[in-house]
C-alpha positions in Angstrom: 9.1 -13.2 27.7 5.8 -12.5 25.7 3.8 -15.1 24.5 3.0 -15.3 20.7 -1.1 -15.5 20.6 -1.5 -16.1 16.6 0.1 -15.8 13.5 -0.5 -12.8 11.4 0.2 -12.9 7.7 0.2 -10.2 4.9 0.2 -11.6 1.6 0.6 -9.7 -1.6 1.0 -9.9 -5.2 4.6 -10.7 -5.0 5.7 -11.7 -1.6 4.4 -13.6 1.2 5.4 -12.3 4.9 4.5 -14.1 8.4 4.8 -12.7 11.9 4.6 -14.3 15.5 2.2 -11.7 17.0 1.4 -11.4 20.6 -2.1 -10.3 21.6 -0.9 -6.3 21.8 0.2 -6.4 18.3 3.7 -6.4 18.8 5.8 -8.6 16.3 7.9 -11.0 18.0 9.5 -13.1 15.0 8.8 -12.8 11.3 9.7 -14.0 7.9 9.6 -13.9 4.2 9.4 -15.6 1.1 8.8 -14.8 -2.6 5.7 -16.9 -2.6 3.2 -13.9 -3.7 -0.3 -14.4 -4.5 0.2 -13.8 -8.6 3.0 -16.7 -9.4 0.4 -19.7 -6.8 -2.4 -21.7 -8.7 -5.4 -22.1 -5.5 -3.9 -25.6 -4.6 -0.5 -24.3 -4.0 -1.4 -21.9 -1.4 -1.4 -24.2 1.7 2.1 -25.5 1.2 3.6 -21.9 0.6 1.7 -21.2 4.0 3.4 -23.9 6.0 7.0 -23.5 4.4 6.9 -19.9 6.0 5.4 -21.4 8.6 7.0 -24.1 9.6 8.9 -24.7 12.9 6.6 -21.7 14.6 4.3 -22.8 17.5 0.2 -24.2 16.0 -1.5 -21.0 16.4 -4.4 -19.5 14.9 -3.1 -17.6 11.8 -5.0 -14.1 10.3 -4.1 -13.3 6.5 -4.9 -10.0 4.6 -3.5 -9.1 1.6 -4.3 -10.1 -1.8 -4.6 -13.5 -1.0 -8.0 -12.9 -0.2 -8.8 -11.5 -4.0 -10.8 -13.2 -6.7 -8.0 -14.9 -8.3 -6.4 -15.5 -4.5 -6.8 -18.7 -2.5 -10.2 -17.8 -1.8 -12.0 -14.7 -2.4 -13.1 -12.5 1.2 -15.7 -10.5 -0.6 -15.3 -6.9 0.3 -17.2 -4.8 2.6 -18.3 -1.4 2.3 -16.3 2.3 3.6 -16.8 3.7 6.2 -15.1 0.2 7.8 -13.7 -0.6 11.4 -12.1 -3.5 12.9 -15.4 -5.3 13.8 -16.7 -5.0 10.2 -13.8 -6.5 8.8 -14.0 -8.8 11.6 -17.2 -9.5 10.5 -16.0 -10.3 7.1 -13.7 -12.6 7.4 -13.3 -15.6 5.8 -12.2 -19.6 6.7 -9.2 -20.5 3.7 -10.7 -23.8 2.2 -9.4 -26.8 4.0 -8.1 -25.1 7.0 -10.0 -24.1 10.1 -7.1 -22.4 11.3 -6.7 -19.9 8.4 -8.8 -16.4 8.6 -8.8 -14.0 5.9 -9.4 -10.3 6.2 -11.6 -8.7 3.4 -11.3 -5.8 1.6 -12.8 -2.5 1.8 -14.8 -1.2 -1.2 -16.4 2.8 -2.0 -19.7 3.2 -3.6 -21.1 7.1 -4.6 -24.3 7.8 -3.9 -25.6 5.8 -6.9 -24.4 2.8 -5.2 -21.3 2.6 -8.0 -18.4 1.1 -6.9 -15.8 3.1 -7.6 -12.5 2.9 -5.6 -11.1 -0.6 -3.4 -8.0 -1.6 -1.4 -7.0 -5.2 0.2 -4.5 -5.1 2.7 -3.8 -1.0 3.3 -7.1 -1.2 5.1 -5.5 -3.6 7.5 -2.4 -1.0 8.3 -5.2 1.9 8.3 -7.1 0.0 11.4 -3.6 -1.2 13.1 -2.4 2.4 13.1 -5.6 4.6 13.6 -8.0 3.1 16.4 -9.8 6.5 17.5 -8.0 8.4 16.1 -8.9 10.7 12.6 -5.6 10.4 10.3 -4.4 11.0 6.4 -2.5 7.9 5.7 -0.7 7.7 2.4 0.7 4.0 1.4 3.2 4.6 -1.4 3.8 1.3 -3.7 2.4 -0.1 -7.0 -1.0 1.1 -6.2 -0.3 4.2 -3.9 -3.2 4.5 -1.8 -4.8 7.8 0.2 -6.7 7.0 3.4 -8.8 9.3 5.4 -10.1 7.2 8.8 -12.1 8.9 11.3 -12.7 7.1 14.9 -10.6 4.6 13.7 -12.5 3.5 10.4 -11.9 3.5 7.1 -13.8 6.8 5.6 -13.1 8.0 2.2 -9.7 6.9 0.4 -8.3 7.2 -3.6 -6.1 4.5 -5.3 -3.4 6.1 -7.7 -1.4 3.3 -10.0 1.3 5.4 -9.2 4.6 2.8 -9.0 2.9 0.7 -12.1 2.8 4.0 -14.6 6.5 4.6 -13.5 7.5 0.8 -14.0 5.8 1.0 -17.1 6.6 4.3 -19.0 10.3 3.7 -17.4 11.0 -0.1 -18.9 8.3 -0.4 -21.7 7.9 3.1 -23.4 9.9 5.5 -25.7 11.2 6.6 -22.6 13.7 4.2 -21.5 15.8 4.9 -24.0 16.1 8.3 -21.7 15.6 6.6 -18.7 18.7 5.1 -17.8 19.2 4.6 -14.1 18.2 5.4 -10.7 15.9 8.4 -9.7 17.1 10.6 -6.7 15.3 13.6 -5.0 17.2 15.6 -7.1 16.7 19.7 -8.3 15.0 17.8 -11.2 12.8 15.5 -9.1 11.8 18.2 -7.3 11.2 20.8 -10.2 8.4 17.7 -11.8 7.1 17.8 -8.4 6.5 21.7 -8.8 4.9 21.5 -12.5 1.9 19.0 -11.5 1.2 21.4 -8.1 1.4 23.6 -10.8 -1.1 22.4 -12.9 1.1 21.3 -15.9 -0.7 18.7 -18.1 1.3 15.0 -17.3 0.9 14.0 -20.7 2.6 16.5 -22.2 5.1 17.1 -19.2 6.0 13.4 -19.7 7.3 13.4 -23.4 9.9 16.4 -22.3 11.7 13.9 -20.9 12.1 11.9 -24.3 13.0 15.2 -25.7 15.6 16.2 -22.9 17.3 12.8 -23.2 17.6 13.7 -27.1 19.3 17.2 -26.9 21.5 16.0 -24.0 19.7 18.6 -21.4 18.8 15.5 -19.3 21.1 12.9 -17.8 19.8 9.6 -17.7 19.7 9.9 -13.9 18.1 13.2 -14.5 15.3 11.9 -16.5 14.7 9.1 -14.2 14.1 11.8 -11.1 11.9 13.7 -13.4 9.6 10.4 -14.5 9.2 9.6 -10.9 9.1 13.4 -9.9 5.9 14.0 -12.8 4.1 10.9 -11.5 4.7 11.1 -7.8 3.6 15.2 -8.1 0.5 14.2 -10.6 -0.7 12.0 -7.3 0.3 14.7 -4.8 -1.6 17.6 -6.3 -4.8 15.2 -6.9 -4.4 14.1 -3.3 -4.1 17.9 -2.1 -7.6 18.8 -4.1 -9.4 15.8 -2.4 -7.9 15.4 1.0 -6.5 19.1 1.7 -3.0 19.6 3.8 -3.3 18.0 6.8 -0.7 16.2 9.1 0.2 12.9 7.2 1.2 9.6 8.0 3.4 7.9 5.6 3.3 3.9 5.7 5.9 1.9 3.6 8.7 1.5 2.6 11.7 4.0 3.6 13.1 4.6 0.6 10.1 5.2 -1.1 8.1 7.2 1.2 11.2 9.7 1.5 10.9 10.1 -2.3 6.7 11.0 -1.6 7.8 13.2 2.0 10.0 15.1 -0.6 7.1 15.7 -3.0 4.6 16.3 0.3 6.7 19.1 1.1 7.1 21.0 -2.3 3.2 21.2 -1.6 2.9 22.2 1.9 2.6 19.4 3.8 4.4 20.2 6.8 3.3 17.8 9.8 5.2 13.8 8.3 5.5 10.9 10.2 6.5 7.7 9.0 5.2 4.7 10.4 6.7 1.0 10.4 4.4 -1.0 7.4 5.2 -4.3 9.7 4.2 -3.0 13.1 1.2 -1.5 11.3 0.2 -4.5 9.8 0.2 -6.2 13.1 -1.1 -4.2 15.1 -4.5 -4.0 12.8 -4.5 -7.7 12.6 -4.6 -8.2 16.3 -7.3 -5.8 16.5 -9.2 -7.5 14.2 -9.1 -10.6 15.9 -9.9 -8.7 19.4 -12.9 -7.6 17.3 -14.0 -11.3 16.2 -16.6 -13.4 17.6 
């Protein structure tokens, strides 16, 4: 039976997740809780850990996520891109109180004035788990969809996009939820928003059609919904395609979302997809990390 050789932890704005992870990388038990990083004041942090953790063998534990931010347990100041496994090995930081708590840093992007100007916590952790040696396009869908080129296995260039905010935002707290009535699908109209951005159709103005379809009855409620998410998903697709190029991809994330972006990545060319397990990706970076420590 293999042997669990630490615990491996991704924590995030919104949810806390724990995995029993054997030396390879492999997941061997895991579990969840809503405990995320934005609903914990600092001194709540260690009991959250060790009610997810509680019953599992005393091992060494290795967190990334956002619990390493500013306003996180403790902040794991970032390093800069381009970054491996043995930088952010080199970065990591003790959680105060517990010698048995590591956290991963973040990854930050200067130009060549020394400006920062792009970051990620935790998606640098899947980009390390998934791409040792290897040069890869890895796109993380979520609230803060992120684009990751990695060469060797570091961390080169990448772009944030608020992608899932915008849509949570203009869907529940603009004029257009009145249109916006229920769930999107990769629909004619999904794909058609898709089409405008690649396109080169302004979003603004793309986005306030949707108020006026809902008006004249062109649009269905579910059909307005596809055509939010299809505007914003294809505004990120057609940035990503001028910075990045089409390449083969790998998707990381959730299913369901990432079918909605493989959808989009295909309206603009992208042919070569693979989807790649956010759990096993996590892991797997978090043990190399560790085989990169002291």
């Amino acid at each position: 039976m293999d042997t669990a050789a630490f615990i491996g932890i991704d924590w995030g704005t919104t949810n806390l997740r724990g995995w029993l992870v054997d030396s390879a990388g492999t997941p061997l038990d895991s579990r969840s809780s809503g405990d995320g990083m934005g609903g914990l004041a600092a001194t709540r942090f260690p009991d959250a850990l060790d009610r997810l953790t509680s019953g599992w063998p005393d091992l060494p534990i290795l967190a990334c996520g956002m619990v390493g931010a500013r306003q996180g347990w403790i902040e794991a100041p970032y390093v800069p891109s381009p970054a491996s496994a043995a930088t952010l090995a080199e970065g990591l930081v003790s959680a105060p109180g517990r010698t048995d708590v590591l956290i991963v840093p973040g990854v930050a992007m200067h130009d060549g004035a020394g400006r920062l100007v792009d970051v990620m916590r935790g998606e640098e952790t899947q980009a390390v788990g998934v791409a040792a040696g290897d040069d890869k396009l890895l796109i993380c869908p979520g609230t803060h969809s992120k684009w990751i080129e990695t060469r060797q296995g570091q961390v080169r260039g990448f772009q944030t996009f608020m992608t899932g905010e915008l849509n949570a935002l203009l869907g529940r707290q603009s004029v257009l939820r009145h249109s916006v009535a229920a769930e999107a699908s990769q629909s004619p109209a999904f794909t058609a928003a898709v089409q405008e951005m690649l396109d080169g159709a302004s979003l603004g103005g793309a986005l306030f059609s949707i108020r006026v379809g809902g008006l004249d009855g062109r649009l269905s409620p579910q059909d307005a919904a596809s055509r939010l998410s299809g505007l914003i998903i294809g505004s990120e697709v057609a940035d990503g395609v001028a910075r990045f190029g089409i390449r083969p991809v790998s998707l990381i994330g959730d299913q369901a979302l990432s079918a909605f972006y493989a959808s989009a990545l295909a309206t603009a060319g992208y042919t070569e997809l693979e989807f790649l397990d956010a759990a096993l990706a996590v892991c797997r970076g978090l043990a190399r990390i560790r085989r990169s420590g002291p």
